[in-house]
Phi, psi and omega in degrees: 000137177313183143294143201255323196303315185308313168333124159300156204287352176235018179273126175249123157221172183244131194233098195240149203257300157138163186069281170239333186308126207206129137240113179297150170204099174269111144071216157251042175258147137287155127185157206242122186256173183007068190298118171230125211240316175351132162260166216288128179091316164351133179248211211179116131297108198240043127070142208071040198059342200258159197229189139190167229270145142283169219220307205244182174270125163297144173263358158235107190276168170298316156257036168271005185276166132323145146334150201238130155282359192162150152209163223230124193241135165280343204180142170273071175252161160283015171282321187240327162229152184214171191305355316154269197320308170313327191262342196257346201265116190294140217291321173293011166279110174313113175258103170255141179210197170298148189310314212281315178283323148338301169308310221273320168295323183279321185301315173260031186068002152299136184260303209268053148304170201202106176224138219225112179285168161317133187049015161290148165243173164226159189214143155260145180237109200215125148068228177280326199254138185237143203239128218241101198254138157258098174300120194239143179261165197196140197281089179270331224216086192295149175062211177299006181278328175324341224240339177255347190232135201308114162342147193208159135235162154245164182222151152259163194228123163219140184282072190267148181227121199074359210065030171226128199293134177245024196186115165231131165226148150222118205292117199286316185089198183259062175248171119338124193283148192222054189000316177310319182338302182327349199256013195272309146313344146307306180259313188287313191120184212259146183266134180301277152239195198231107182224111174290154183233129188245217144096046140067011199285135224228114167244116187039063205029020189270121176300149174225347167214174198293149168239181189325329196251344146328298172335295155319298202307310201283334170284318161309348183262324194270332194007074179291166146336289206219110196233156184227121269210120158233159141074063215204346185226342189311314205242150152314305182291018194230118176255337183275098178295141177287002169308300231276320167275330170303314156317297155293004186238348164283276200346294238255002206021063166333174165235174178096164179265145143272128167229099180272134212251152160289133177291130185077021179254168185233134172227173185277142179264012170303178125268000000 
């Protein structure tokens, strides 16, 4: 993997691991999102008996990672974080995440959690440049299942230089599409990109993260530049294939590029 010091000083990419797993290279900030290390026929515990199978080889193991500035977890699933990730990752990597998850890491020993209500941030700081994180709140479970299923954000990531952001994205995390979602334009400003986390997924026959036309919907609300597709094959429990959202943002000719990365492809989070 390249040197994030070789990187021109705004170059944003993406590294995709597969299922939500990203290693980011903002600028000369690193972090690595929802680390799932699991190999194919594993299965991931998401509590409450219930589990599911991987499907596919994750394209990044822990030790193929970079040194790290953070990583940044939507949610305390085995799915996002897994038994891998707990035994393998150094205990001392700043995490920023939900309180609920936050706890649950200090339990297993991470010293450096970070834990963030809605639109609370956090920051790195290297240099000049600051890398600006916003916890969005998000939707796993509609009605009584939210009571079963682990607290989630999206975050916006924004790059700042001068007090002026030269970069913004944003990660959905495992919610459910929300009309509300709109306030992510709102309180921060217009998006570089957009990267949803989609495959439809079905917990106790319930959707529980977006599906093609969730997906859509959140690109017609957000209407980025640029949306980049995760978190859509890995698993049993994923009924929406990313064919169903590409489709559905033609169908609807959506604006903005899609651009779809391959597990182990690097793609520019630019426009």
């Amino acid at each position: 993997m390249a040197d994030p010091a070789q990187q021109p000083p705004d170059d944003v990419t993406m590294t995709f691991g597969g299922t939500a797993t990203m290693l980011l290279r903002i600028g000369g900030f690193t972090l690595l999102t929802d680390p799932n290390f699991l190999h194919r026929g594993q299965r991931a515990r998401l509590g409450y008996g219930l589990r599911a199978k991987r499907l596919t080889e994750p394209a990044l193991q822990p030790t193929q990672l970079p040194a790290l500035d953070g990583i940044l977890l939507s949610h305390m699933h085995g799915d996002h974080w897994d038994r891998i990730a707990t035994r393998s990752l150094p205990k001392d990597t700043p995490v920023v995440t939900t309180p609920e998850a936050a706890r649950c890491l200090a339990d297993r020993g991470f010293t450096g959690t970070s834990d963030l209500r809605a639109w609370q941030t956090h920051e790195f700081t290297r240099g000049p440049a600051t890398l600006r994180i916003t916890s969005v709140p998000g939707v796993h479970g509609p009605g009584p299942l939210a009571r079963v299923l682990p607290q989630v954000m999206g975050s916006v990531v924004e790059l700042v230089r001068g007090g002026e952001v030269s970069w913004r994205g944003y990660i959905s995390g495992d919610t459910l599409y929300r009309p509300a979602l709109g306030e992510v334009l709102e309180r921060c400003g217009p998006l570089d990109v957009l990267i949803p986390h989609l495959g439809g997924t079905k917990a106790l026959g319930i959707t529980v993260t977006m599906d093609a036309r969730q997906g859509a919907d959140l690109v017609e609300l957000l209407r980025p530049p640029v949306t980049v597709p995760v978190h859509y094959d890995d698993y049993d429990r994923f009924r929406s294939p990313l064919g169903d959202f590409v489709a559905e943002v033609g169908r609807r000719e959506l604006p903005g590029e899609l651009r779809t990365a391959q597990r182990g492809e690097t793609v520019s989070l630019r426009a």
